[in-house]
Short mmCIF file of the C-alpha atoms (twelve columns), coordinates in Angstrom:
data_MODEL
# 
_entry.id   MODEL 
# 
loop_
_atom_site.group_PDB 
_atom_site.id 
_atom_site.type_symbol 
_atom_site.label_atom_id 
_atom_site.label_alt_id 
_atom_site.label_comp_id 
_atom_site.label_asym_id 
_atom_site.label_seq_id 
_atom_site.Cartn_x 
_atom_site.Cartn_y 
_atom_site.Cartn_z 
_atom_site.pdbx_PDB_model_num 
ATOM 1  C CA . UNK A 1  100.054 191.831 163.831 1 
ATOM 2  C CA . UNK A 2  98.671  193.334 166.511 1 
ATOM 3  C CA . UNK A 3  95.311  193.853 168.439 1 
ATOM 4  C CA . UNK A 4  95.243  197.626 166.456 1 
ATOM 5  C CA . UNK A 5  96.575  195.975 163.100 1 
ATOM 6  C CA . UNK A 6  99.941  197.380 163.371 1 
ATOM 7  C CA . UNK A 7  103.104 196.095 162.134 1 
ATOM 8  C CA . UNK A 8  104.824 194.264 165.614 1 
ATOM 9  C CA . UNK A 9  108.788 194.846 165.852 1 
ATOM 10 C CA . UNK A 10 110.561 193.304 169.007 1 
ATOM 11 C CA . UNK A 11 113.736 194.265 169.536 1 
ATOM 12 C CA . UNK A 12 116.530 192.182 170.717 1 
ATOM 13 C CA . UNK A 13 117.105 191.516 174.487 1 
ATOM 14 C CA . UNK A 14 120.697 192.019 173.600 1 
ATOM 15 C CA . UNK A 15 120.378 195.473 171.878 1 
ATOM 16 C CA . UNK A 16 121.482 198.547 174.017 1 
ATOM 17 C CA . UNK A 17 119.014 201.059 175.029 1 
ATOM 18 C CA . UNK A 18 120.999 203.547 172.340 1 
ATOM 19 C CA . UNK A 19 120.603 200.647 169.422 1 
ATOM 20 C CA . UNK A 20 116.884 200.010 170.801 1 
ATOM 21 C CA . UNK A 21 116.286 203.820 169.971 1 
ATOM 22 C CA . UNK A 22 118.018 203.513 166.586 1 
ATOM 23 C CA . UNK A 23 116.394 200.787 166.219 1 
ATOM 24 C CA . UNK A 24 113.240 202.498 166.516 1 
ATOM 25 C CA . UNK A 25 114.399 206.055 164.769 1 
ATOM 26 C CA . UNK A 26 114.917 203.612 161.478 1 
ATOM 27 C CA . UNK A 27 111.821 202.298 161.883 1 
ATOM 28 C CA . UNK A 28 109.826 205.799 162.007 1 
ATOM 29 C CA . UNK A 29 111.728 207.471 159.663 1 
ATOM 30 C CA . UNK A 30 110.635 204.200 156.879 1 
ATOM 31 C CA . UNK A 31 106.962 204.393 157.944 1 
ATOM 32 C CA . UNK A 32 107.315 208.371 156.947 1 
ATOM 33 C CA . UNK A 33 108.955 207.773 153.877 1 
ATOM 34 C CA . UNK A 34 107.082 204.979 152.531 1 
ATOM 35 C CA . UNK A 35 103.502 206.116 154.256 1 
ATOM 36 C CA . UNK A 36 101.263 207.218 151.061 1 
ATOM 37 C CA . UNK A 37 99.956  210.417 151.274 1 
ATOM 38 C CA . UNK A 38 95.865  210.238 151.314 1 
ATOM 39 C CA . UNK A 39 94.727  213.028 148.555 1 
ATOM 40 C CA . UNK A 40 91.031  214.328 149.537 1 
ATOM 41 C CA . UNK A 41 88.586  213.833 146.892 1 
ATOM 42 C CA . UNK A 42 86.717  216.641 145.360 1 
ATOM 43 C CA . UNK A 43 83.226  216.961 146.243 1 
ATOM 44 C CA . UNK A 44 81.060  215.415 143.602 1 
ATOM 45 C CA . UNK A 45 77.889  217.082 141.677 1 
ATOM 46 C CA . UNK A 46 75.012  216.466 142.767 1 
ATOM 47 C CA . UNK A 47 72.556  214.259 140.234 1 
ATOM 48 C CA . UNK A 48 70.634  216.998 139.210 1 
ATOM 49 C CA . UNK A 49 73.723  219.472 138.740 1 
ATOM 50 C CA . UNK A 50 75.564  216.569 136.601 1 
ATOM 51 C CA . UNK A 51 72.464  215.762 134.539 1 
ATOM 52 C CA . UNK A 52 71.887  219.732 133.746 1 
ATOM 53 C CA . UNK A 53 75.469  219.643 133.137 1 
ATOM 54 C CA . UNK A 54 75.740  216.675 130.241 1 
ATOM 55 C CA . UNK A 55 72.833  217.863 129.040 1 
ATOM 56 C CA . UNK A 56 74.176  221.631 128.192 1 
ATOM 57 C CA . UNK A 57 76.903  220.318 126.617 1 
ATOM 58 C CA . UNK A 58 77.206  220.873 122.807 1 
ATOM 59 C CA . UNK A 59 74.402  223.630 123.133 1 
ATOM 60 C CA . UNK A 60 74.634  227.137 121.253 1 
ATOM 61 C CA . UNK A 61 73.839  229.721 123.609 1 
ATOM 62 C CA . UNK A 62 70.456  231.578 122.648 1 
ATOM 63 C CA . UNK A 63 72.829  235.400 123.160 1 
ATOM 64 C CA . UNK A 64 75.780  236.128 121.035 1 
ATOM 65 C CA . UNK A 65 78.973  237.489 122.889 1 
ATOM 66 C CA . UNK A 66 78.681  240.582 122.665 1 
ATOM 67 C CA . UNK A 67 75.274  240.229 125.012 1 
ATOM 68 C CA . UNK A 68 72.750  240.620 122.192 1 
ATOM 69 C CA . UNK A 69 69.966  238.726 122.305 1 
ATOM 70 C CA . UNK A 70 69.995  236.431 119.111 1 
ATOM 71 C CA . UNK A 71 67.329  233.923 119.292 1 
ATOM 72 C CA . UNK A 72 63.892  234.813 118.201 1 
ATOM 73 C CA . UNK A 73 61.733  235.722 121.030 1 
ATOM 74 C CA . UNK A 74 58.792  237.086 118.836 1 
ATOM 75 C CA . UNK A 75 57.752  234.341 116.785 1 
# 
């Protein structure tokens, strides 16, 4: 390999200039096929929003759907 870590492909002293460019068409073309694609990772919760999170989790809310208040605020 090379200085910049890259794959090193000589081509023969014998190859024409049109087989050195086919040469090196092939070549590309496999590095684009076979190159795997890098997938961005989503952006993870902070500690605080992840701890609020897991802790909310199998909680009831204190209003009922329809936007009535249903806990007990008086006692």
């Amino acid at each position: 390999m090379s200085a910049d870590d890259a794959p090193r492909i000589d081509v023969p002293a014998s190859a024409s200039p049109e087989e050195a460019a086919a040469l090196v068409a092939a070549v590309e073309q496999f590095l684009r096929d076979t190159t795997v694609a890098v997938v961005a990772e989503e952006p993870r919760p902070d500690g605080w929003t992840r701890t609020a999170r897991l802790e909310a989790v199998g909680r009831s809310a204190p209003w009922d759907a329809a936007g009535g208040d249903s806990a007990d605020w008086a006692s």
